[in-house]
C-alpha positions, 0 to 999 in steps of 0.5 A: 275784685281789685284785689285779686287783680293786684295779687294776679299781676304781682304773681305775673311780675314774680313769675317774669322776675323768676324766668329772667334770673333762671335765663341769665343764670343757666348755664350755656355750653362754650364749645355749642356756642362757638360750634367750631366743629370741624372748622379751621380754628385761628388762635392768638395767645397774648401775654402781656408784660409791665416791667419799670424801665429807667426813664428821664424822670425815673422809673417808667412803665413799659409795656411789652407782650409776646404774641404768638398766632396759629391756624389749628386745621380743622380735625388736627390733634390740636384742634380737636384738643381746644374743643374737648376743653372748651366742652367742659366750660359754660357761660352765661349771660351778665349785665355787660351782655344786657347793656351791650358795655363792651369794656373790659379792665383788668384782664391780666396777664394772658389771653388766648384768642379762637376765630373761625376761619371763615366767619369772624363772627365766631369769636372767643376771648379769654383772660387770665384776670377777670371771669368776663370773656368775649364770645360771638363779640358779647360779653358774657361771663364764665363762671358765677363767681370769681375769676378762677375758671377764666384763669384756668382755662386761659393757661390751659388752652395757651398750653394746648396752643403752645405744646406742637408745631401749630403755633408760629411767632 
């Protein structure tokens, strides 16, 4: 009796074990996530620049950016174009998004910033450094391995944001 009590749990813990990796793997849509559909869309494209400048003591780093910020009206050419890219990315949860660690280093040169207009609860960041983004003030991964999709995708949508008369400086 004992042990057909200990195989049953051991199977409720591998079963628990094997639905927990299944929802932390599967694969969610970015574009249902934010569902910026027919919304006016924010956007803000950061590239971060480090270049040495002379100093007292020396070379220092400084640090510079060029940030550039739109409103993308809802159903506008450029609008409808960021959410047909973001339809083709997914995302799902990682360990950051468990235990709520809001801490994001080495996030590289670019990053492009969506907000809906009227609820900045829906939120989306992207780097060109890491695989980790932000979405809806989480963090939540882009693809399963590397830093690849992250990075494409960052230059795509500053190439969508950049490329007509929506983008203000």
């Amino acid at each position: 009796m004992a042990r057909k009590l200990r195989n049953g749990i051991l199977l409720l813990l591998a079963a628990a074990a094997a639905a927990f990796t299944a929802w932390m793997l599967w694969p969610r849509s970015l574009a249902g996530t934010l569902d910026l559909e027919g919304r006016e869309i924010w956007a803000v494209i950061i590239h971060n620049d480090a270049g040495a400048v002379p100093g007292m003591d020396g070379f220092v780093v400084q640090p510079a950016g060029d940030v550039k910020g739109s409103a993308l009206p809802a159903g506008s050419q450029q609008a409808e174009a960021v959410l047909a890219l973001l339809d083709g990315y997914t995302w799902h949860p990682c360990w950051r998004t468990l235990t709520g660690n809001g801490a994001l280093s080495g996030i590289g040169a670019l990053s492009v910033s969506l907000y809906d207009a009227q609820d900045r609860d829906r939120n989306f960041k992207v780097y060109s450094g890491i695989g980790e983004i932000r979405l809806n003030d989480q963090i939540v991964r882009l693809d399963y391995f590397g830093n690849d999709a992250a990075e494409q995708l960052s230059k795509e949508l500053a190439a969508i944001l950049q490329d007509g008369s929506g983008v203000a400086n």
